[in-house]
N, C-alpha and C positions, 0 to 999 in steps of 0.2 A: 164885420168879418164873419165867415163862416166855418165850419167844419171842413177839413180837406180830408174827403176821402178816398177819392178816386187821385192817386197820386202819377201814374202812365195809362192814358187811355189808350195807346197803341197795342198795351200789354195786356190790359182787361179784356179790349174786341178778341184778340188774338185765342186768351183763355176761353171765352161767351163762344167762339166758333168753333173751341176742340169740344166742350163738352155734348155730351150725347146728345140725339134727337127725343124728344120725349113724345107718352103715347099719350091719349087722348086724357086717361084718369090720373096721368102723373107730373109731378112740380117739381121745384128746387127749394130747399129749405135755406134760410141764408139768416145770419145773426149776425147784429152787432155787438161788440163786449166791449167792454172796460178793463183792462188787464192791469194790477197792480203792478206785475214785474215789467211792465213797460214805463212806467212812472211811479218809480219807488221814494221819490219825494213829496207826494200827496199821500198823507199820512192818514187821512179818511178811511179810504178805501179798504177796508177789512180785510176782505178776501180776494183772491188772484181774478177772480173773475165776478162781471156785473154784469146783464144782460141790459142795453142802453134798449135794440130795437131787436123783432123778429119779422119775416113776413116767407110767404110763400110765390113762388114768378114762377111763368112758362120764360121759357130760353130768350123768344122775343124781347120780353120786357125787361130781364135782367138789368141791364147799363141803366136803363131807364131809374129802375127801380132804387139802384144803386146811388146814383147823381141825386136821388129825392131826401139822400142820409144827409146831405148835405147841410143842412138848416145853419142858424148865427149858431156862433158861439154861444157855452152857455145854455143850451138850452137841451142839454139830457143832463138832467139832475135826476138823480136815483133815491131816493130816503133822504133827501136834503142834501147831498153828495153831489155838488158840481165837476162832470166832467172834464179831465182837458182833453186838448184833442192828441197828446202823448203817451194818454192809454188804451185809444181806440183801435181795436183790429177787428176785421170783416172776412166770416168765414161763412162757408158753402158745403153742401150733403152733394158731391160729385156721383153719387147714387142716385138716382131718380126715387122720389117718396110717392108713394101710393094712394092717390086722396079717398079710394071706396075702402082700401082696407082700414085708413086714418077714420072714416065715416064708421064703419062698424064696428070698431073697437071704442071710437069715441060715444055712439048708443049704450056699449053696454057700461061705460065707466059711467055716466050721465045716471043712468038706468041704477047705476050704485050709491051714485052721491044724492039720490033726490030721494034717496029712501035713509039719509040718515041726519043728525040734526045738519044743518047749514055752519060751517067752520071757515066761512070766508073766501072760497075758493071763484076763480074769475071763469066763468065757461069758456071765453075765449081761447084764454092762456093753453087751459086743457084740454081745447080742441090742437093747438098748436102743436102742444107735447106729444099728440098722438101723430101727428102727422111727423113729424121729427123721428118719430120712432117707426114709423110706418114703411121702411123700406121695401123698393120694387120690386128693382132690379142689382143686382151686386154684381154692376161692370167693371170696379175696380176696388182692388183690394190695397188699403193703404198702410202702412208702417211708418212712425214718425221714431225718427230719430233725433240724441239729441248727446252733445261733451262725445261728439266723435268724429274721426277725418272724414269728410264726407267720399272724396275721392279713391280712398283704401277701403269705405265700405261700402261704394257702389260699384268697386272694383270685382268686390267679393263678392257681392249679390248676380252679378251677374257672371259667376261660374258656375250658378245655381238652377240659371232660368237665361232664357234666350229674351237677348236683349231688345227684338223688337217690342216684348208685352213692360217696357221698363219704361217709366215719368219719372224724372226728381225735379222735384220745388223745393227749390232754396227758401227757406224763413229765414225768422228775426233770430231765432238763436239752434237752428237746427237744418232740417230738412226732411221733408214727404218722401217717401216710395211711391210709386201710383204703379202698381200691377193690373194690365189690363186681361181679365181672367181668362176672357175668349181668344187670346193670341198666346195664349202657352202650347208652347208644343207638348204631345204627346209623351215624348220621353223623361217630361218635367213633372212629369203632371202630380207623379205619387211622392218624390222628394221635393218641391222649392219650399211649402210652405212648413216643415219641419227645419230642413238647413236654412231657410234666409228667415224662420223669425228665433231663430238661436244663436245670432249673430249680435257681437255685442253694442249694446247702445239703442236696442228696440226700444221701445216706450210704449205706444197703442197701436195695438195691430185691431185691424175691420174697419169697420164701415163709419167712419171717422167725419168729423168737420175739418176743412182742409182754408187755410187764410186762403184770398181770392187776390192770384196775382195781378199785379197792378192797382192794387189799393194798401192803406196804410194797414199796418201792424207794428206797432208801436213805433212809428219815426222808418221802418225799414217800408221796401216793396217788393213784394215775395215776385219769384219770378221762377218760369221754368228754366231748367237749365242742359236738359235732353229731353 
């Protein structure tokens, strides 16, 4: 038996087709975790989050990319920490990450670690980290929310801001904003993001990893919902 990660392929193609087109030096960052709070009877697991896999895809190869997490059971053990597949959730930078800017900042961090003794550090990892952090473009502006009626407070967000620049993804135990920043109207523009991120039940507002609907998160399947 393997990994079930891709739990609606209808729902994944659907998500792969809304996000952006990317330009030539940009990717998507996509992670897999291990969530304790999604399997709180595997007593191993330390901390809320373990990072199982990372990689970087053009839009094309995403589903691809994705279907490849798949492997047996059993087989993302982290520090001797066997996975199950009930704390696995797979998230996505819905920002396009910038691989020259990720390349330039990743020289001069190299440029710093090679001039000091060696403490273990994997180049890869930290080429990755820079790419993670290397954002593009900020085509949307996210807000996770979480212990609040989803429907009274998408109600309210959108007295705020005109509803065509409004995404919610429903999660496991909350739900996404997705503000698309270039379809705010003009008369929004200098109040939404002071009144909708002072709304109660915010959690991380910016440029956010977002679970990728139509894959698992802990036992659930995130999905849009407008």
């Amino acid at each position: 038996m393997n990994y079930e990660i891709i739990k609606n392929e209808s729902l994944l193609r659907d998500f792969i087709d809304w996000l952006p087109e990317l330009k030539n030096n940009e990717c998507f960052y996509v992670a897999l975790f291990a969530r304790k709070k999604y399997c709180l009877e595997v007593k191993n697991i330390k901390t809320d989050k373990i990072q199982c896999r990372r990689f970087t895809t053009r839009k094309k190869d995403l589903y691809d990319k994705i279907r490849q997490l798949e492997c047996p059971l059993d087989s993302y053990v982290i520090k001797d920490i066997t996975i199950p597949q009930e704390a696995l959730a797979v998230y996505i930078s819905v920002n396009p990450r910038d691989l020259l800017l990720a390349t330039k900042n990743g020289l001069i961090k190299f440029a710093t670690l090679i001039t000091q003794e060696y403490n273990g550090y994997n180049p890869q990892q930290e080429i990755m980290s820079e790419i993670h952090a290397a954002c593009s473009r900020k085509i949307y502006f996210d807000l996770d929310f979480d212990h609040v009626d989803l429907n009274e407070t998408v109600a309210k967000i959108k007295e705020f801001i005109n509803e065509d620049c409004v995404k919610v993804l429903k999660t496991y135990g909350g739900f996404h904003v997705l503000i698309e920043l270039g379809k705010i109207e003009k008369r929004f523009e200098k109040t939404w993001y002071k009144n909708i991120s002072s709304i109660e039940g915010v959690d991380i507002k910016g440029d956010n990893l977002i679970p990728v609907p139509g894959c698992t998160q802990g036992g659930f399947i995130p999905h849009f919902i407008s």
